[in-house]
C-alpha positions as a LaTeX table, in Angstrom:
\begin{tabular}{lrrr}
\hline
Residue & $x$ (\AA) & $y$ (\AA) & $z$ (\AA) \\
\hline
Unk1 & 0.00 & 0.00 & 0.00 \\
Unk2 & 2.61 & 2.36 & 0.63 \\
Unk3 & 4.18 & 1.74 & $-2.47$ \\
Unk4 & 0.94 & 2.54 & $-4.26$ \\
Unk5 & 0.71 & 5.89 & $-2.54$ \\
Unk6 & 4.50 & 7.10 & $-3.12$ \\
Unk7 & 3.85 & 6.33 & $-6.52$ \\
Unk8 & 0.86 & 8.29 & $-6.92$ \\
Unk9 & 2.56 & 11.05 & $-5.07$ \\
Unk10 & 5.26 & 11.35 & $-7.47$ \\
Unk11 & 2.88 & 10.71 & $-10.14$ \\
Unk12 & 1.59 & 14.39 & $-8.94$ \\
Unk13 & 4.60 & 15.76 & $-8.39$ \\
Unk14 & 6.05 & 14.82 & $-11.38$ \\
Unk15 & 2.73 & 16.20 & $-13.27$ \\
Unk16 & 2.90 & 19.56 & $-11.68$ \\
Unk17 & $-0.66$ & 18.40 & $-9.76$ \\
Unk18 & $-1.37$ & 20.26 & $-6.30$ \\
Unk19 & $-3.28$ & 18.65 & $-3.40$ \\
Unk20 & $-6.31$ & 20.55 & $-1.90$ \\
Unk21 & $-7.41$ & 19.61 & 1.79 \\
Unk22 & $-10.75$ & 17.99 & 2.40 \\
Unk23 & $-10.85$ & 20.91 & 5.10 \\
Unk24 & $-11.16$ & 23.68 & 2.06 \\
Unk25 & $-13.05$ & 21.68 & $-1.17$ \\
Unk26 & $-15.45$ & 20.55 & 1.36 \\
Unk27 & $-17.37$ & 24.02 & 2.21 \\
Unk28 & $-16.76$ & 25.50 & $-1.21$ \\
Unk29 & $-18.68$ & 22.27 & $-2.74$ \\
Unk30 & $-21.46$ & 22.45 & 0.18 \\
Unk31 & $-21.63$ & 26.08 & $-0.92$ \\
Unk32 & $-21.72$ & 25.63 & $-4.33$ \\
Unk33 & $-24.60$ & 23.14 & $-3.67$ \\
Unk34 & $-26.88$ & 25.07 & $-1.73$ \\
Unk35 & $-26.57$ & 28.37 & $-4.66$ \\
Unk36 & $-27.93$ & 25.86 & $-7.01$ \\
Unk37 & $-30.70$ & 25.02 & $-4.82$ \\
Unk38 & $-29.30$ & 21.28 & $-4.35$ \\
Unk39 & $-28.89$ & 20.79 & $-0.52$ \\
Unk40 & $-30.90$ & 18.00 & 2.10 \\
Unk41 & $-33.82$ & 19.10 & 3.27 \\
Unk42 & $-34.04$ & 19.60 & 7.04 \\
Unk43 & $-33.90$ & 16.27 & 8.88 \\
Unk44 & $-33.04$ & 14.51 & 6.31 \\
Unk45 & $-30.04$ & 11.98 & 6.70 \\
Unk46 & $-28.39$ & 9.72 & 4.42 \\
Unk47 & $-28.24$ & 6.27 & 5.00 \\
Unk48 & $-25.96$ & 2.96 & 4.37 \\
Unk49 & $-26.16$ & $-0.70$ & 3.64 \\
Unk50 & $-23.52$ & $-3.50$ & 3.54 \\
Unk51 & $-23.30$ & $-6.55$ & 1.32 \\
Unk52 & $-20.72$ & $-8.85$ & 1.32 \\
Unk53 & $-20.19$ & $-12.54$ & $-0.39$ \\
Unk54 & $-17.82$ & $-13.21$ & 2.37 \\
Unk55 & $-18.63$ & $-14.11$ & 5.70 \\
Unk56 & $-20.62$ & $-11.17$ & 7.44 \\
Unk57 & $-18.92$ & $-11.18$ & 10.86 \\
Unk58 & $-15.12$ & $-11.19$ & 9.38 \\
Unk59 & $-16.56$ & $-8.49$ & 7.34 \\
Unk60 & $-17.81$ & $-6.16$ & 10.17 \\
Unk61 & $-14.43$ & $-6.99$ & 11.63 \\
Unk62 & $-12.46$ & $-5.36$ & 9.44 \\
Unk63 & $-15.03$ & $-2.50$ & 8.30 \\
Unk64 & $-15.68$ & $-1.30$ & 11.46 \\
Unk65 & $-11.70$ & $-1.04$ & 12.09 \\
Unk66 & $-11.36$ & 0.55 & 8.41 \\
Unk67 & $-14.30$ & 3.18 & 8.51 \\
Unk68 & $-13.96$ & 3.53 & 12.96 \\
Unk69 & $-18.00$ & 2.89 & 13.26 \\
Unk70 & $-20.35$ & 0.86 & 14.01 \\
Unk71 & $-22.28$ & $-0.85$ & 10.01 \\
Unk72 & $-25.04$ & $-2.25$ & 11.71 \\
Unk73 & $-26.52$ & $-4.84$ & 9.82 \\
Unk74 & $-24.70$ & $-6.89$ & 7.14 \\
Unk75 & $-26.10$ & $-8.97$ & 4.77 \\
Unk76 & $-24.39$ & $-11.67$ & 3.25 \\
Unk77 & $-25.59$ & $-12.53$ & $-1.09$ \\
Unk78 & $-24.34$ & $-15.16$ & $-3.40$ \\
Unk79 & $-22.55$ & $-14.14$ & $-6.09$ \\
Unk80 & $-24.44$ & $-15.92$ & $-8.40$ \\
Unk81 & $-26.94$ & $-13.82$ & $-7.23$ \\
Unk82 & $-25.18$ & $-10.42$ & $-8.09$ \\
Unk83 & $-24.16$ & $-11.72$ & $-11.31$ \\
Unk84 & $-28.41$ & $-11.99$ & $-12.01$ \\
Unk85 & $-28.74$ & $-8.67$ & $-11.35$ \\
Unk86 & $-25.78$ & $-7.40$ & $-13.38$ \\
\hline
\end{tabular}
């Protein structure tokens, strides 16, 4: 992984590419959003689902370590049955 992201780095570097924090694109987008009239209504909260072929406890495992919160419930599908769908 590490590899992957001093490559990408230099990738930028080499490219002439400058990084903008989260902490600044984040309000300028949210204000962008809300001049076009595109912004949640009051109350209104997104929401999440998990799906995993795997098995749904190793799965909350390591998701819960990765994104640092709780996914609630996880439901486990066949592949066979995502490749219907596809």
């Amino acid at each position: 992984m590490y590899v992957l992201v001093i490559a990408l780095l230099m990738s930028a570097i080499l490219l002439g590419l400058a990084a903008t924090p989260p902490s600044v694109v984040g309000p300028r987008f949210a204000e962008t959003l809300a001049r076009k009239g595109i912004e949640n209504g009051e109350g209104r909260e997104g929401a999440y689902r998990f799906l995993t072929t795997g098995e749904p406890s190793l799965f909350r495992e390591l998701g819960e370590r990765f994104l640092q919160l709780p996914l609630g419930e996880i439901e486990q599908v066949a592949v066979a049955d995502l490749e219907a769908v596809a």
